[in-house]
C-alpha positions as CSV (number, residue, x, y, z in Angstrom):
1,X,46.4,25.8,-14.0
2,X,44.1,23.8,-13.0
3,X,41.1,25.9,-13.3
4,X,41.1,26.7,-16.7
5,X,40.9,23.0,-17.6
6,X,38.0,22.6,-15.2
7,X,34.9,22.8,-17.6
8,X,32.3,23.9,-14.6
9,X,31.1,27.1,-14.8
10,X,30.4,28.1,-11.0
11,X,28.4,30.9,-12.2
12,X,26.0,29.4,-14.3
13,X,24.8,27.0,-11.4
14,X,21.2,27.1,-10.3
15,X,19.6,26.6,-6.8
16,X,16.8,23.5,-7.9
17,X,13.8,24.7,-7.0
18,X,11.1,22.5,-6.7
19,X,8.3,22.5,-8.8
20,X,4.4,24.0,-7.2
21,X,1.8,21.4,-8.0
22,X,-2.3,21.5,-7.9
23,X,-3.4,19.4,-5.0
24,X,-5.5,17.9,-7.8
25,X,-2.7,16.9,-10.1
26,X,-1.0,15.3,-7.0
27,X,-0.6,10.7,-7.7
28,X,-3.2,8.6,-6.0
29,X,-2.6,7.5,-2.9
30,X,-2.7,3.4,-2.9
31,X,-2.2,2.6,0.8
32,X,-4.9,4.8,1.3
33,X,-7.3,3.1,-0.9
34,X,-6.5,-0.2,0.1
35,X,-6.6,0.4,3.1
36,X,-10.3,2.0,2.3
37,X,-11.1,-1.8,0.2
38,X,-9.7,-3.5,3.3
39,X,-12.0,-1.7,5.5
40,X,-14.6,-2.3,3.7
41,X,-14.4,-6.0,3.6
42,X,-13.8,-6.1,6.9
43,X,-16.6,-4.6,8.3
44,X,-19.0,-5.7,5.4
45,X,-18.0,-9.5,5.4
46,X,-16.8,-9.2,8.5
47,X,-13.2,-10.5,7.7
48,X,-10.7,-10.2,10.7
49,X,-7.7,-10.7,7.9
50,X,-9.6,-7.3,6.1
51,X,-9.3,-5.2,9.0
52,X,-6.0,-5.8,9.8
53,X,-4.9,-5.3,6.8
54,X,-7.1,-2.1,6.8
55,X,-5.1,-1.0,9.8
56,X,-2.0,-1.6,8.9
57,X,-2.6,0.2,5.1
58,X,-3.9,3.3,6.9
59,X,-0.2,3.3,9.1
60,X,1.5,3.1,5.8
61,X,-0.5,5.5,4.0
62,X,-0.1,7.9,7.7
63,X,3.3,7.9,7.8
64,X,4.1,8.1,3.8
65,X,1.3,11.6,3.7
66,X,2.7,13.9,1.3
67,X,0.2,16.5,1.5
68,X,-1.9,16.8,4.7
69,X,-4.7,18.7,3.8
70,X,-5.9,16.2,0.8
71,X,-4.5,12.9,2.2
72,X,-5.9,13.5,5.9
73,X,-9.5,13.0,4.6
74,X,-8.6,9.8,3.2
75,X,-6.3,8.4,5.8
76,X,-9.4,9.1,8.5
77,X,-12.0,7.3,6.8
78,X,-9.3,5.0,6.1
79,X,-8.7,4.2,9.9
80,X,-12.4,4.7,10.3
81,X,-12.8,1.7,8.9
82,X,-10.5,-0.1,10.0
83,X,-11.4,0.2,13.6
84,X,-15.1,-0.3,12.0
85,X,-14.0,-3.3,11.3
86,X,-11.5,-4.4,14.4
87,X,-15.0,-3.6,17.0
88,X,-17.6,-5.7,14.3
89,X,-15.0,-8.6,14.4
90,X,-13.7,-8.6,18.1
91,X,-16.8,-6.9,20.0
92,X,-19.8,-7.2,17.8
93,X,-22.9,-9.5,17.4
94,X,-22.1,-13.4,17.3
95,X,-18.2,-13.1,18.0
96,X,-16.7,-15.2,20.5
97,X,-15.4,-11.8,23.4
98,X,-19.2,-10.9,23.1
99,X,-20.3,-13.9,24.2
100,X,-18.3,-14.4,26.9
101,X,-19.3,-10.9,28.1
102,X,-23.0,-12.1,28.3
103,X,-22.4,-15.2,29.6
104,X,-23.7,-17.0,26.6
């Protein structure tokens, strides 16, 4: 009795099956680009608050990749900066580890 109230039609279900889409037609990846921007102050104005927040975009935009073969570029040159950025600040000309190192 009870299954001819039930107005479900088991036979007309569906599997979803998830759409194909062009790599191109895939959203923008913001961590990624910030974390490009970030980079970019860092190591430009050499802004210790820039990097990290370069580095810490990058491991956002890392562990959210959706599609590895177009994201990877950007997530690289992403870190690339960052790290850019971390050795100009920490290690490079005028900063205060480099100058202990010389003993100046």
């Amino acid at each position: 009795m009870s299954d001819k109230a039930d107005p479900r039609q088991p036979a007309a279900a569906k599997p979803y099956v998830h759409p194909v889409m062009n790599p191109v037609d895939l959203p923008p990846d913001y961590p990624s680009l910030l974390a490009v921007m970030c980079g970019v102050i860092g190591v430009m104005l050499r802004n210790k608050i820039g990097s990290w927040f370069a580095l810490i975009f990058c491991l956002q935009s890392f562990i959210n990749m959706k599609n590895v073969e177009t994201d990877l570029k950007q997530v690289v040159m992403a870190f690339t900066f960052a790290v850019m950025g971390m050795i100009t600040n920490y290690l490079g000309p005028g900063s205060k580890a480099a100058a202990t190192q010389t003993g100046g």
